[in-house]
Structure formats: C-alpha cells, structure tokens
C-alpha positions in Angstrom: 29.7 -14.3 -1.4 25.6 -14.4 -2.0 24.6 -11.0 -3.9 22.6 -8.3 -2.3 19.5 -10.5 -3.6 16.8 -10.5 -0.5 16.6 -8.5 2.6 18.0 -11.9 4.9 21.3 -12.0 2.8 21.6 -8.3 3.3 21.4 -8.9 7.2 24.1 -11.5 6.7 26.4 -9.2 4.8 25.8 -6.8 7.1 26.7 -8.8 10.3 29.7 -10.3 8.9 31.1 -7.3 7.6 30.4 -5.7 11.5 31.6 -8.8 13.2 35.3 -8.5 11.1 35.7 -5.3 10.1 38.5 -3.3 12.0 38.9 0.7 12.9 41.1 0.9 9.7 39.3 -1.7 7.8 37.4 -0.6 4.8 35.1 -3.2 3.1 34.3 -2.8 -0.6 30.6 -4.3 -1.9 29.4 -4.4 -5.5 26.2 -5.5 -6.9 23.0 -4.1 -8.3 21.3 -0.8 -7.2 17.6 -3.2 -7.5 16.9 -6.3 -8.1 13.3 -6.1 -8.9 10.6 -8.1 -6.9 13.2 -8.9 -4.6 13.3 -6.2 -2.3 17.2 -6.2 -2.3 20.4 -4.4 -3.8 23.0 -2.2 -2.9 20.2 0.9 -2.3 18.4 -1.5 0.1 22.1 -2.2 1.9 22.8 1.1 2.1 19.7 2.1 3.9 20.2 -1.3 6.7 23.4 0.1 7.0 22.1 3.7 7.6 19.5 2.6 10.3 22.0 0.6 11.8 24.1 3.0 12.4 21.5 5.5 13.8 20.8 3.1 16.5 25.0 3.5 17.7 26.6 6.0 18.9 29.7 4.9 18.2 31.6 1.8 16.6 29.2 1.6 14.0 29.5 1.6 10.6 28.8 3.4 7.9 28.5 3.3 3.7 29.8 6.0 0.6 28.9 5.5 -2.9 32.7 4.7 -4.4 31.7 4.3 -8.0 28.4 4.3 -10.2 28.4 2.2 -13.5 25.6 3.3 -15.6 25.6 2.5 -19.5 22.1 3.1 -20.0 20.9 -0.2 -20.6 21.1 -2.2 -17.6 20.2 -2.0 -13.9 23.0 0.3 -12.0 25.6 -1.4 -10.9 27.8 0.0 -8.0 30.5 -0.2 -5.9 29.9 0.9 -1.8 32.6 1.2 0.7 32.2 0.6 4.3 33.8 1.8 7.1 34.0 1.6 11.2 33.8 5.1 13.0 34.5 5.3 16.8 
C-alpha cells in the first residue's frame, strides 16, 4: 500500500478501508506522523477520518492512537487502528 504521503492517497486509504471494513473489522495503519511539504501522514489521516465521521451518524468510522514510536531522532512513527461503529 502507498504511504500516507499526500492528501489524495489519504482519500484512497480512507475509502478502501470504508468500502471493506466490517462491524468487527479493525484496520491497523502505520506511517509517519508528517511528512513535511507534503501535507500528509498519519496526523493528517487521523483528522479525514475525524471529519468524516462527524458528517455520519452512524456506520462510520473512527481512529485511536495504538502505539507511538519516538526515539528522538526521527519523525514519529505510529501505528492507528480503525474501527466501524453503528
């Protein structure tokens, strides 16, 4: 899969993963929390996903922070999991 690089692949992700993901799916997503002069990442995800989901009232789905790696050197790298609520 393409990584959370620019705001059309994040669309994509996003579609596909509401397109095939069941009621007791979960989908997990890793990549970068920026990717600088890009406008994309997994904080840019997690606010489509966010929006999306404010314009539902139900089926829609939703994001949580699984995992955070930070070594102090590098761009944040994280792991989101997604979900279906009814």
């Amino acid at each position: 899969m393409k990584p959370l690089i620019v705001c059309c692949v994040l669309l994509q992700v996003y579609n596909f993963v509401d397109n095939h993901l069941k009621f007791d799916g979960v989908a997990l997503i890793a990549g970068k929390r920026y990717y600088f002069g890009t406008e994309g990442g997994t904080s840019v995800f997690y606010n489509l996903v966010k929006s999306k989901a404010e314009e539902k009232s139900e089926n829609y789905i939703y994001c949580e922070q699984v995992f955070v790696f930070e070594d102090g050197l590098s761009n944040l790298r994280e792991i989101i999991m997604l979900k279906r609520k009814r």
